[in-house]
N, C-alpha and C positions, 0 to 999 in steps of 0.2 A: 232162889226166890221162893221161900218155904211159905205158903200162903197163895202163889200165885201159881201154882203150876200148869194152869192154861196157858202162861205164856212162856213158862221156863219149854213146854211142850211144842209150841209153837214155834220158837228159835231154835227146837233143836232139827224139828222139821227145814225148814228154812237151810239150816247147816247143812243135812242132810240132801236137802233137795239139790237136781242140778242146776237149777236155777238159782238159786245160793250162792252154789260157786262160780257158774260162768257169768251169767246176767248179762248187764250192758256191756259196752267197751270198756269202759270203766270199773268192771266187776274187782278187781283189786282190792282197789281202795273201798268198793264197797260192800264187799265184806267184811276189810279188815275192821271198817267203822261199827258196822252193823252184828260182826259175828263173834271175831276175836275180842275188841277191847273190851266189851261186855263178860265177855265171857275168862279175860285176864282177872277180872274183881271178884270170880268166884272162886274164891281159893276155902278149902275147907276149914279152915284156920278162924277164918272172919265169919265163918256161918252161923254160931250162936250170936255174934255180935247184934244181928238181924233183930228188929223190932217182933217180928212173925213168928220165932225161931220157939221158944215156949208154947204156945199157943197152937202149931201144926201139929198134924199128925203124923203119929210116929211110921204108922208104912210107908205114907208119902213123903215123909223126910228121907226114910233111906231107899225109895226109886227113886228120888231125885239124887242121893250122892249115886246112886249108882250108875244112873243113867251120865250124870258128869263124869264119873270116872269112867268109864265105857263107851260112851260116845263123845261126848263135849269135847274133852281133853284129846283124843288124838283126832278127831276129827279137825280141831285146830291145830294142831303140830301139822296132819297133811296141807292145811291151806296154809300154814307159816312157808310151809316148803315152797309150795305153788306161788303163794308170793313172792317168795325170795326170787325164784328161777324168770317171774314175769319182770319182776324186778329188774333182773341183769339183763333179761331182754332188750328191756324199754330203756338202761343203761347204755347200753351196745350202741342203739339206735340212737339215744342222745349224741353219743360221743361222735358218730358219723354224719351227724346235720351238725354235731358241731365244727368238725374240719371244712366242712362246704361254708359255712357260716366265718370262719375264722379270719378268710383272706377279705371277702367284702366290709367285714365290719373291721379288720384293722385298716383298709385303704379309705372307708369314711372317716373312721378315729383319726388319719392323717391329717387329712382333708379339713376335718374343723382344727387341728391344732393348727396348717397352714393358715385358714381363716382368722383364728384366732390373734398368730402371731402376725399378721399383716396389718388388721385392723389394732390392734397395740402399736406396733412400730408408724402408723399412720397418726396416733393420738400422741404418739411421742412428740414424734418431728411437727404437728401441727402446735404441739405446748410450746416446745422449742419454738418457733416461729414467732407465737404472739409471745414470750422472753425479750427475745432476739428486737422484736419491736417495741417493748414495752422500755428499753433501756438505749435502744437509738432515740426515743423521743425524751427520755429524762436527760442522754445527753445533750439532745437540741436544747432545751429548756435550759440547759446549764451551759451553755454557749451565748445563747439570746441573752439569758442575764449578766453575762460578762459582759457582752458589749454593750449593753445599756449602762454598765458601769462605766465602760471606757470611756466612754460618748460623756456622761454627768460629769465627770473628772476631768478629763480634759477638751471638752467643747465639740459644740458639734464639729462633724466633718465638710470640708467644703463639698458642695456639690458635684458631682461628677456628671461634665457632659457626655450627653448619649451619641453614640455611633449613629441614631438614624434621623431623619429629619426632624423638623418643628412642625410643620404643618404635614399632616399624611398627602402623598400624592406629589408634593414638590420636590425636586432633588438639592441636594445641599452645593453652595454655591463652593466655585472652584476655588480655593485659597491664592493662586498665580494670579493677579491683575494683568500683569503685564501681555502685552502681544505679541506672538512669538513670529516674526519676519522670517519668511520664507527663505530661504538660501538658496543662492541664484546657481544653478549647475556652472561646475569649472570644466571647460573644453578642454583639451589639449592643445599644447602651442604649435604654429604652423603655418602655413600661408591661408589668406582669409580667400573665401571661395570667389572668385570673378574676380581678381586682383592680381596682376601680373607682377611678379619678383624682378625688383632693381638689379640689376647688372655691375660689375665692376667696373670704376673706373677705367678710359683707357689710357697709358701712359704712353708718351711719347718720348723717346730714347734719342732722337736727333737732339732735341733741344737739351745737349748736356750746357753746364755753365763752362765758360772757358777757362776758369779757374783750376777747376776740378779739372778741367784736361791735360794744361799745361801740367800740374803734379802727376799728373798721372805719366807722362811723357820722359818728363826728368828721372 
């Protein structure tokens, strides 16, 4: 910064300081912001390039290369270092929240793809469904119009009478007219009760004819 050496002095204080290097928690990154990449652009190569670069003076031009090459420059090589090593720290430490981290976040990732496939396979079977219905009713419709064909073509159908009554509440009359006459129970055969049984004949063997004797005799 040839022209500005209050601040090229300023940043090197800063680098210098321990407050520089430690600072916040964060002190890393804000150095590397604040100290190195500033201080990557000063390469001696690009210093004439400077609008200021003519026009400075010539001792303060070369304390300031010299002070870059003497302090600037490894002073950033030491915080590249210290970066690097916070670096692998903070590395280290990722990678062990990230094995803590690995099982929970792949049993959620399960978990919505379960979700996922279940309400899918539920929008399936519900598409199916209204399909399924939309082509049982186009068959109706294409049944109904056949037999409205049938019926035009060859006349209506007779009437079919109904299985239940005519009037609600009345029952439908018996089709049998006729009366069905009791049948008289059949006893068994036998003598009738208070009724005394006839006897046989009795024969009387004196009174043969003498006809029949006399043959009998001869």
């Amino acid at each position: 910064f040839y022209g500005h050496g209050d601040e090229a002095r300023r940043l090197l204080r800063e680098l210098g300081s321990p407050e520089g290097a430690q600072g916040s928690p964060r002190a890393p990154q804000s150095v590397l912001t604040r100290g190195f990449c500033p201080l990557s652009r000063l390469f001696i190569e690009k210093l004439p390039q400077h609008r200021d670069y003519k026009s400075a003076v010539i001792p303060e031009k070369r304390e300031t290369v010299k002070q870059l090459k003497e302090v600037a420059f490894p002073k950033a090589e030491e915080l590249k270092e210290e970066l690097l090593k916070r670096y692998a720290q903070d590395y280290a430490k990722y990678k062990e929240q990230e094995v803590s981290w690995v099982a929970p976040m792949a049993l959620q990732q399960q978990l919505e793809e379960e979700k996922t496939r279940v309400a899918l396979m539920k929008q399936q079977q519900a598409e199916q469904e209204q399909f399924h219905a939309f082509e049982e009713m186009i068959r109706q419709q294409e049944l109904e119009k056949e037999r409205l064909r049938i019926v035009q073509e060859f006349g209506k159908p007779e009437p079919q009478a109904e299985d239940g009554p005519l009037i609600p509440g009345v029952e439908k009359p018996p089709t049998d007219v006729t009366p069905k006459v009791p049948a008289s129970p059949v006893h068994p055969a036998g003598p009738a009760a208070g009724t005394v049984p006839s006897k046989p004949p009795v024969v009387d063997r004196s009174l043969k004819p003498s006809a029949l004797g006399s043959t009998e005799n001869s």
